[in-house]
LUMDRENVEX-401075 format. One record per residue (C-alpha): y negated, z, x. Coordinates in nm, 3 decimals. Example, Ala and Ser with C-alpha at 12.3 -4.5 7.8 and 13.67 -1.06 7.14 Angstrom:
REM LUMDRENVEX-401075
node Y->0.450 | Z->0.780 | X->1.230 $
node Y->0.106 | Z->0.714 | X->1.367 $
This chain:
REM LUMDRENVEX-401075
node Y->-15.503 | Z->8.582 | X->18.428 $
node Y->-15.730 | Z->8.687 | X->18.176 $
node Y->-15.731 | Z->9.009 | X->17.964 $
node Y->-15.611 | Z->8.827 | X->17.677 $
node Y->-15.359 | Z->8.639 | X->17.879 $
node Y->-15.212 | Z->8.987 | X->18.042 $
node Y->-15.227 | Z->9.173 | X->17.710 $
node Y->-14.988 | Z->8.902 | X->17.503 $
node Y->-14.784 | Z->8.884 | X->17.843 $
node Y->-14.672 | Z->9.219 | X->17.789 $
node Y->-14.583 | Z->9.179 | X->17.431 $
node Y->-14.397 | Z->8.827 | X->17.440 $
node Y->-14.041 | Z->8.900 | X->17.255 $
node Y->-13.827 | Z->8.577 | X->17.395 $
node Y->-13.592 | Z->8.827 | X->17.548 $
node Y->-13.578 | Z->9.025 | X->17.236 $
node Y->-13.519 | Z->8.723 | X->17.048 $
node Y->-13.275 | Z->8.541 | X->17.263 $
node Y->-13.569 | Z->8.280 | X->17.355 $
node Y->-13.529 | Z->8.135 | X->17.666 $
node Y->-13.543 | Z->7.734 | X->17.656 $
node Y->-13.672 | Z->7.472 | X->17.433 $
node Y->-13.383 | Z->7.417 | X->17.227 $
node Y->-13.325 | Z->7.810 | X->17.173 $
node Y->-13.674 | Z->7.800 | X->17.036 $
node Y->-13.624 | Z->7.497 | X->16.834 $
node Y->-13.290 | Z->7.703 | X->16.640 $
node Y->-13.476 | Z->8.008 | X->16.614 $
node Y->-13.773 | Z->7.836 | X->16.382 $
node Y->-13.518 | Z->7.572 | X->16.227 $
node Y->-13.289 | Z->7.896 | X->16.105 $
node Y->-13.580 | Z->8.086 | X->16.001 $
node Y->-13.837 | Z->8.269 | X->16.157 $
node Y->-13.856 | Z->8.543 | X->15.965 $
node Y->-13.564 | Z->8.699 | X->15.937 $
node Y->-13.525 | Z->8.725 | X->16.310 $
node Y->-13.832 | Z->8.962 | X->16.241 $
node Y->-13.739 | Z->9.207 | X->15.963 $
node Y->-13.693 | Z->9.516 | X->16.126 $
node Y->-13.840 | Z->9.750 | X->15.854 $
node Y->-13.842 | Z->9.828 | X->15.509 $
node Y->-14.014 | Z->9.474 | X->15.418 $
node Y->-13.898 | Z->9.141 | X->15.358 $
node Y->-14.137 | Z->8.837 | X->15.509 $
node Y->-14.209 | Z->8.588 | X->15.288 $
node Y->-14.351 | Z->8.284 | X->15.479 $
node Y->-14.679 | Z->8.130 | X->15.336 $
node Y->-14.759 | Z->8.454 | X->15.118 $
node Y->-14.751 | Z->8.764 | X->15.363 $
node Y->-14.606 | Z->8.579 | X->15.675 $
node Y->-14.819 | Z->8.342 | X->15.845 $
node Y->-14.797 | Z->8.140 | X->16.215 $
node Y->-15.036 | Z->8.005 | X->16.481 $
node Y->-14.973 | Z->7.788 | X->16.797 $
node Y->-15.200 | Z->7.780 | X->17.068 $
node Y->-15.152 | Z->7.547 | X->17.346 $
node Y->-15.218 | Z->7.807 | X->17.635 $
node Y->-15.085 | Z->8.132 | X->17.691 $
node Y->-15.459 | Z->8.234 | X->17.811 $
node Y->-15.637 | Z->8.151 | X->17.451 $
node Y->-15.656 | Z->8.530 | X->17.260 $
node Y->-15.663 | Z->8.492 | X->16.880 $
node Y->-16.018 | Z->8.511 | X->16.867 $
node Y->-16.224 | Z->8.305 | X->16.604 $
node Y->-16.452 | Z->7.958 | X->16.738 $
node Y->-16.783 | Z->8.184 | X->16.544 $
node Y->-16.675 | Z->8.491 | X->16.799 $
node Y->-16.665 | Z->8.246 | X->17.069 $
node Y->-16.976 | Z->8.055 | X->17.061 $
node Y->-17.149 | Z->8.428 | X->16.997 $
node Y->-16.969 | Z->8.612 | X->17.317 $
node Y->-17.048 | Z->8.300 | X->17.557 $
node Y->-17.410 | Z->8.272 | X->17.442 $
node Y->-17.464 | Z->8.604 | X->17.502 $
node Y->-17.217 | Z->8.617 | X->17.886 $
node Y->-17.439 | Z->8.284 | X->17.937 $
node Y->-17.672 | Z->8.367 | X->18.255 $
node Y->-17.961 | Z->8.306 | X->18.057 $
node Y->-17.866 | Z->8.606 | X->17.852 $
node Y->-17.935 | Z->8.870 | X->18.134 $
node Y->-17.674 | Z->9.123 | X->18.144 $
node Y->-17.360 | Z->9.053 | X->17.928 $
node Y->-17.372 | Z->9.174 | X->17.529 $
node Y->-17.094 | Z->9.243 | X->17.334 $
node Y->-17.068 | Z->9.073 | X->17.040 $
node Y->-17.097 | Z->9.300 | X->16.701 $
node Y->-17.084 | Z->9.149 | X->16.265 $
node Y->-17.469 | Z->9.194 | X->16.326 $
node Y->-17.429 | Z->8.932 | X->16.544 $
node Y->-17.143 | Z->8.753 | X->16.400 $
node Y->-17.350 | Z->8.745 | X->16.031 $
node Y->-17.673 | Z->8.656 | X->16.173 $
node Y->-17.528 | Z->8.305 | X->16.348 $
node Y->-17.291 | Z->8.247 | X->16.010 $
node Y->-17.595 | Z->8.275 | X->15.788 $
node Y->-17.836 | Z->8.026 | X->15.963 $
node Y->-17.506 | Z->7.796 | X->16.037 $
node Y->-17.487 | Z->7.799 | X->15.653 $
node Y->-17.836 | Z->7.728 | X->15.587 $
node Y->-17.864 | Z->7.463 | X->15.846 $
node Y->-17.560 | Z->7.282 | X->15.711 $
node Y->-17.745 | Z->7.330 | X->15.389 $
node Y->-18.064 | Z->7.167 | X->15.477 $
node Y->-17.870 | Z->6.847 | X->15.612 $
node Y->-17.742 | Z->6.825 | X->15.263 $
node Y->-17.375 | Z->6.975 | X->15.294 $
node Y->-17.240 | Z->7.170 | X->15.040 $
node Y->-17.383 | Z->7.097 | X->14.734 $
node Y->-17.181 | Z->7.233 | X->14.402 $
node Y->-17.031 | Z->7.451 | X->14.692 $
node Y->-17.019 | Z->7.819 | X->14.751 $
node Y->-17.092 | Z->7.951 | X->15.144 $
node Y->-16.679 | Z->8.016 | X->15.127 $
node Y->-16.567 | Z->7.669 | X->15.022 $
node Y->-16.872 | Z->7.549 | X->15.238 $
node Y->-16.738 | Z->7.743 | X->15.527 $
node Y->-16.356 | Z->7.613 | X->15.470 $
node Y->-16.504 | Z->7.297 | X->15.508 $
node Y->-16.665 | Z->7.310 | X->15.815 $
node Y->-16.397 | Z->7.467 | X->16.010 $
node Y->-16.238 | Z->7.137 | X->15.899 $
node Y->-16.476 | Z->6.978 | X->16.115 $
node Y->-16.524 | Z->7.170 | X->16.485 $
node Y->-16.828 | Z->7.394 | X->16.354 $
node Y->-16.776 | Z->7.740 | X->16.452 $
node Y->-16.644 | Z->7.973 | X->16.134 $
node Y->-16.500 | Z->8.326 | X->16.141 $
node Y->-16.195 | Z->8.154 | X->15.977 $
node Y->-15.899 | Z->8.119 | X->16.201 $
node Y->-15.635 | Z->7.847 | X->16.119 $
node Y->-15.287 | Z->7.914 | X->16.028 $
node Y->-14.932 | Z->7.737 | X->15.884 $
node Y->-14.779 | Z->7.857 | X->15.615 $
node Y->-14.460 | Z->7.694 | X->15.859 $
node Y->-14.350 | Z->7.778 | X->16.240 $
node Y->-14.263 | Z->7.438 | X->16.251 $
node Y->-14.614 | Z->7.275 | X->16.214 $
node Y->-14.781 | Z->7.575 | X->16.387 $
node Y->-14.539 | Z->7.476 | X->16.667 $
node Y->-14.694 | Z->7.147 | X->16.686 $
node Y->-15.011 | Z->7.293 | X->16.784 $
node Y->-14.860 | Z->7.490 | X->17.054 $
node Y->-14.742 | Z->7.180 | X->17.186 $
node Y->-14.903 | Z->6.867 | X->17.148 $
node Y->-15.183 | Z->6.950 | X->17.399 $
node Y->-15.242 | Z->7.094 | X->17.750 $
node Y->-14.835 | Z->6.995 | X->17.829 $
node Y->-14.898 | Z->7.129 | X->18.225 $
node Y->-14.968 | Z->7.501 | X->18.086 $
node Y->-14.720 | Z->7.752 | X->17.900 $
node Y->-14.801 | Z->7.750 | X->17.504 $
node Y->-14.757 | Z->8.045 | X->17.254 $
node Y->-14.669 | Z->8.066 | X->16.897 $
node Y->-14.793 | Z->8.357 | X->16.691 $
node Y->-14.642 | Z->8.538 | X->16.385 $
node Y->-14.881 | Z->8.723 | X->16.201 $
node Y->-14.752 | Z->8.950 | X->15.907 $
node Y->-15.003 | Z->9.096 | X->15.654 $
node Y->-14.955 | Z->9.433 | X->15.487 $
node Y->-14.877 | Z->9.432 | X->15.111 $
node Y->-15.086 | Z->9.694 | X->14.902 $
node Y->-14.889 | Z->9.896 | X->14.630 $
node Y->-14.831 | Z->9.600 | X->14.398 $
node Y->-14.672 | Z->9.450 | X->14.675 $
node Y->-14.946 | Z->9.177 | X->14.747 $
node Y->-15.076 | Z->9.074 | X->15.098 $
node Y->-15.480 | Z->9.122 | X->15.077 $
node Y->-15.669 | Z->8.785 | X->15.004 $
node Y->-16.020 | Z->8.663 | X->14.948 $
node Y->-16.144 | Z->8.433 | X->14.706 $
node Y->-16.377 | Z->8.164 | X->14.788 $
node Y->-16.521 | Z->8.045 | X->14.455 $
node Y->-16.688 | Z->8.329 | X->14.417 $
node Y->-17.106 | Z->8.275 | X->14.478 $
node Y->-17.136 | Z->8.446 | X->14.769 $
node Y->-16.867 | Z->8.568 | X->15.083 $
node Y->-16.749 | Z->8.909 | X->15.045 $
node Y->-16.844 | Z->9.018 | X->15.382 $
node Y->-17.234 | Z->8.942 | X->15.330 $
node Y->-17.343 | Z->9.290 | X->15.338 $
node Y->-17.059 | Z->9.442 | X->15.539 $
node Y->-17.310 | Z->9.460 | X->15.874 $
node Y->-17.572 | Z->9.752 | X->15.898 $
node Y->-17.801 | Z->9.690 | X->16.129 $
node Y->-17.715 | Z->9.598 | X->16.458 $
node Y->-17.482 | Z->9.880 | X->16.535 $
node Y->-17.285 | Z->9.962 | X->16.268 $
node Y->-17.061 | Z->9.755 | X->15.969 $
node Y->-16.853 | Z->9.880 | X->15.664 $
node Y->-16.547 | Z->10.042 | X->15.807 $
node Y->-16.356 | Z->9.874 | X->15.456 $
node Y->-16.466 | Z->9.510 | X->15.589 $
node Y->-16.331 | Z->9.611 | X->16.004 $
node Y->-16.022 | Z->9.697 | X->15.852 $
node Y->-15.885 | Z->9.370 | X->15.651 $
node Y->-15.731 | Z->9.109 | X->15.777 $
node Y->-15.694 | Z->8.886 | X->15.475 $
node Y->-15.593 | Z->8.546 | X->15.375 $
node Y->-15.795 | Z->8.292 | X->15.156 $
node Y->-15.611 | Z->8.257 | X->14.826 $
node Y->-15.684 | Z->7.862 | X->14.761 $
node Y->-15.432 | Z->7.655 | X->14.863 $
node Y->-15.606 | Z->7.380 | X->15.047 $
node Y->-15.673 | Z->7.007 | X->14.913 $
node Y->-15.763 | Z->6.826 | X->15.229 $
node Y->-15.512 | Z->6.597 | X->15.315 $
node Y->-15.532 | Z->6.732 | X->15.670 $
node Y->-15.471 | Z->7.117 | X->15.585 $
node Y->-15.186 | Z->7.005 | X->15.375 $
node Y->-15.022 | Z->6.826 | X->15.671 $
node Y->-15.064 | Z->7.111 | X->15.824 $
node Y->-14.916 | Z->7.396 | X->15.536 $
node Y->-15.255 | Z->7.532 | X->15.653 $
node Y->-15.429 | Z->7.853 | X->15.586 $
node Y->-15.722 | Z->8.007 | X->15.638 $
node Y->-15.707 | Z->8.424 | X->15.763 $
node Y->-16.004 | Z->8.620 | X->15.845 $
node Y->-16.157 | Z->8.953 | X->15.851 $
node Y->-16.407 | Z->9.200 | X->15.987 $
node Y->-16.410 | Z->9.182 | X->16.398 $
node Y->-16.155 | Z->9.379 | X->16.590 $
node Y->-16.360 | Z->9.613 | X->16.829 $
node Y->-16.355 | Z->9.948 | X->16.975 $
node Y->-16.644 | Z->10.204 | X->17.040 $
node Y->-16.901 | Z->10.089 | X->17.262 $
node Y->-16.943 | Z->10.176 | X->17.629 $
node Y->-16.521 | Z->10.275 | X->17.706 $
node Y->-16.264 | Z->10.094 | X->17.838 $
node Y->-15.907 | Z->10.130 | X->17.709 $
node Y->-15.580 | Z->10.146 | X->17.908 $
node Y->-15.335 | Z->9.953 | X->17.732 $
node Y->-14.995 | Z->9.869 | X->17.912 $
node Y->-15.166 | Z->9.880 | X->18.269 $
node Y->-15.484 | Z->9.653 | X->18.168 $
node Y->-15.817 | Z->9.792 | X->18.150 $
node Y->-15.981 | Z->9.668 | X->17.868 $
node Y->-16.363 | Z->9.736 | X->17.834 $
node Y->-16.449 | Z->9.795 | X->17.460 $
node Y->-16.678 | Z->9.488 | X->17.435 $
node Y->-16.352 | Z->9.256 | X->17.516 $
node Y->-16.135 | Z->9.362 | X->17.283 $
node Y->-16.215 | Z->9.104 | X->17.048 $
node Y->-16.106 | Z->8.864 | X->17.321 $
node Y->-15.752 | Z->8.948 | X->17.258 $
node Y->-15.773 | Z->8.940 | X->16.873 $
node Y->-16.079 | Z->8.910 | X->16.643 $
node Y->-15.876 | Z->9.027 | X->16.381 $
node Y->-15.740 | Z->9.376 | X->16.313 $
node Y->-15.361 | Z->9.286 | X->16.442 $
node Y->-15.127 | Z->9.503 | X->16.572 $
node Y->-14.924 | Z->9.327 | X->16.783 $
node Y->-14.574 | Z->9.486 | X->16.849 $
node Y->-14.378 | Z->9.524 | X->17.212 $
node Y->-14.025 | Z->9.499 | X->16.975 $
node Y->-13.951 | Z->9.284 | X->16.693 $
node Y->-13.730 | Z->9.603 | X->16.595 $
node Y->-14.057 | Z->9.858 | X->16.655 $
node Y->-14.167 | Z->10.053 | X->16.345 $
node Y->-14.480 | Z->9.850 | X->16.215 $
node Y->-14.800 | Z->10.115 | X->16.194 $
node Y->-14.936 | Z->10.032 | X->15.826 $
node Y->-15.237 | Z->10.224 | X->15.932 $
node Y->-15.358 | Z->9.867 | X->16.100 $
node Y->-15.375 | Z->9.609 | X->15.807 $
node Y->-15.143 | Z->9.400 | X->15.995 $
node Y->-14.868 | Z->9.332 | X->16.289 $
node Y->-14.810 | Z->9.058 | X->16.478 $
node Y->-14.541 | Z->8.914 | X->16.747 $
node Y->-14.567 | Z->8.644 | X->16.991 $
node Y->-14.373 | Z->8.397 | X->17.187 $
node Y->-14.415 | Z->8.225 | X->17.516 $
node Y->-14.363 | Z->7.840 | X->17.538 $
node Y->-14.321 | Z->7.708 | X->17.879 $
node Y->-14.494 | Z->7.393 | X->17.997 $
node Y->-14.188 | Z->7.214 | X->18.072 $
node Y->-14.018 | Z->7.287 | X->17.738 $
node Y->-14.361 | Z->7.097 | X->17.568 $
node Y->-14.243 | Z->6.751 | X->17.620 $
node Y->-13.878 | Z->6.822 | X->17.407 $
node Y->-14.001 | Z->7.010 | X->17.145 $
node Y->-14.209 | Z->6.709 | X->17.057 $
node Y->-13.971 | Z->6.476 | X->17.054 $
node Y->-13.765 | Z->6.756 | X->16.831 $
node Y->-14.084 | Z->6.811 | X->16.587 $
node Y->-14.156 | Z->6.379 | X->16.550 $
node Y->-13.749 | Z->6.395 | X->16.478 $
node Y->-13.918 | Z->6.598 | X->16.149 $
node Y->-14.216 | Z->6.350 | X->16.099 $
node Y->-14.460 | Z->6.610 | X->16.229 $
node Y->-14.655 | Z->6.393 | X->16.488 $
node Y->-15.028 | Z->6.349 | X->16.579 $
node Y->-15.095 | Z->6.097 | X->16.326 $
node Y->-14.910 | Z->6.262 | X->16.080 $
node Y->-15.079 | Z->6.603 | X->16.161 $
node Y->-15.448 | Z->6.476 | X->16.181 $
node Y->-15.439 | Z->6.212 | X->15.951 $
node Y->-15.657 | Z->5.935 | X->16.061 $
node Y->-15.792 | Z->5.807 | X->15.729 $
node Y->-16.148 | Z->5.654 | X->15.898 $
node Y->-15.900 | Z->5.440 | X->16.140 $
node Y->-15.669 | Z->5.306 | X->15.858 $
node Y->-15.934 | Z->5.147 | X->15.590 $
node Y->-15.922 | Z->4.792 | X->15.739 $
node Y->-15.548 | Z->4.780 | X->15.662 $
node Y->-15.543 | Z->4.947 | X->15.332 $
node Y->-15.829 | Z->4.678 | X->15.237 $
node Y->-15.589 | Z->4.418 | X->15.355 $
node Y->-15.291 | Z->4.562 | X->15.170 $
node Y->-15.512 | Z->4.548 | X->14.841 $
node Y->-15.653 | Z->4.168 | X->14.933 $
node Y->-15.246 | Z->4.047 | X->15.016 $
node Y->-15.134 | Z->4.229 | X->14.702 $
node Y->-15.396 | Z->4.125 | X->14.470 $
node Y->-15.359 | Z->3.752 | X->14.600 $
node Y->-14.970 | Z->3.776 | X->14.611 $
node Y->-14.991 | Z->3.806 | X->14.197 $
node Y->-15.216 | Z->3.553 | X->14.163 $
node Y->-15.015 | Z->3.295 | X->14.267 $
């Protein structure tokens, strides 16, 4: 097992929340999520400071597709000895994604935020990590795939500042907030490390809707260079820790543990064994949250909305 895989291992709260088979799962996220969680002074509000995340193995950290492409290029052979991955890194490979997308003629009328919201639409590798504003449909995700392998469905709570309001970023502004937050290769603004924020537009693509999705993202979760760090009997080397979590989340042994607001936010996760896959689909279809339903396959379904218009048109002609 990987160090990801040990790390959430240790912090899975089934026990703690009476999780222990499919349909005990399936009652906890159909009687709401988040008040199972409220153990402290604040009340989680799904889809404004309360977000979820299914991942179809237990293995997967919650690490960003950008942060992966950067830490296997540089583990690749080719690469000589292993680098960690730092923002210098991380910002170099955005920019020249965003330029390249550019020069193939993607994103006009767009700024590099909205560009990059669209591209993590389509497989290309973005900082942005996907969320649901809903367990359910984020248990869909921790389900649907990879049925001979334990799943796991994340909870991710973000901090509220003094007016109350979870941090967000807004993407119609010209250029990404984080542009300048590298200096050189080394270093980056300790004020961009510590957010973890969500993007304030509400998405329009039919897909992301489906989904209640939600963009989060923020500066890369990391450690000083060259130590390791003991945590709950795993050694983890500095330059991994973004393997458990890109983000700056702090991800709680109890659901009735004292948060630490000096992270930006906490987090909680649950275990979903292979076998119980197979009947929380059949549960989650039971809601009309399927495959087609989820991905919405618009390219597949144009013959028969052309035939729909033909029969209609023809029908009132007669």
């Amino acid at each position: 097992m990987g160090i990801a895989g040990q790390f959430f291992a240790k912090r899975d709260s089934n026990r703690r929340l009476h999780i222990s088979s499919a349909g005990a799962l399936w009652e906890w996220v159909k009687t709401g999520a988040a008040d199972r969680l409220v153990s402290h002074k604040w009340q989680l509000t799904p889809g404004e400071d309360l977000f979820f995340r299914g991942q179809p193995n237990v293995e997967y950290g919650l690490s960003s597709s950008l942060y992966r492409v950067c830490r296997d290029r540089r583990t690749a052979p080719e690469a000589g000895a292993p680098n960690r991955v730092d923002e210098w890194v991380m910002a170099q490979t955005e920019r020249e994604i965003i330029e390249a997308m550019r020069g193939e003629g993607i994103g006009r009328l767009m700024t590099d935020g909205q560009l990059l919201a669209v591209l993590q639409h389509h497989g290309i590798p973005t900082r942005l990590i996907d969320v649901s504003e809903s367990p359910l449909e984020a248990l869909f995700f921790a389900v649907d795939q990879e049925h001979g392998v334990a799943g796991r469905l994340f909870m991710l709570h973000l901090h509220q500042d003094a007016a109350q309001q979870a941090d967000t970023i807004d993407f119609s502004k010209e250029s990404l907030e984080w542009a300048d937050a590298a200096h050189g290769q080394m270093q980056a603004k300790g004020e961009w490390t510590q957010r973890v924020a969500v993007v304030a537009q509400a998405p329009l693509d039919p897909r992301m809707q489906a989904q209640r999705g939600r963009f989060l993202v923020g500066g890369l979760n990391r450690r000083y260079g060259g130590r390791s760090y003991w945590v709950d009997g795993v050694n983890v080397p500095a330059g991994q820790y973004p393997d458990i979590s890109t983000l700056g989340v702090n991800f709680l042994k109890s659901t009735t543990a004292k948060a630490n607001t000096h992270w930006p936010a906490t987090g909680w996760t649950v275990c979903i064994d292979a076998s119980w896959k197979p009947d929380l689909l059949q549960r989650l279809a039971g809601e009309g949250i399927h495959h087609d339903s989820m991905y919405p396959p618009f390219s597949e379904v144009r013959r028969l909305a052309m035939k729909v218009a033909r029969d209609t048109v023809d029908r009132h002609l007669k």
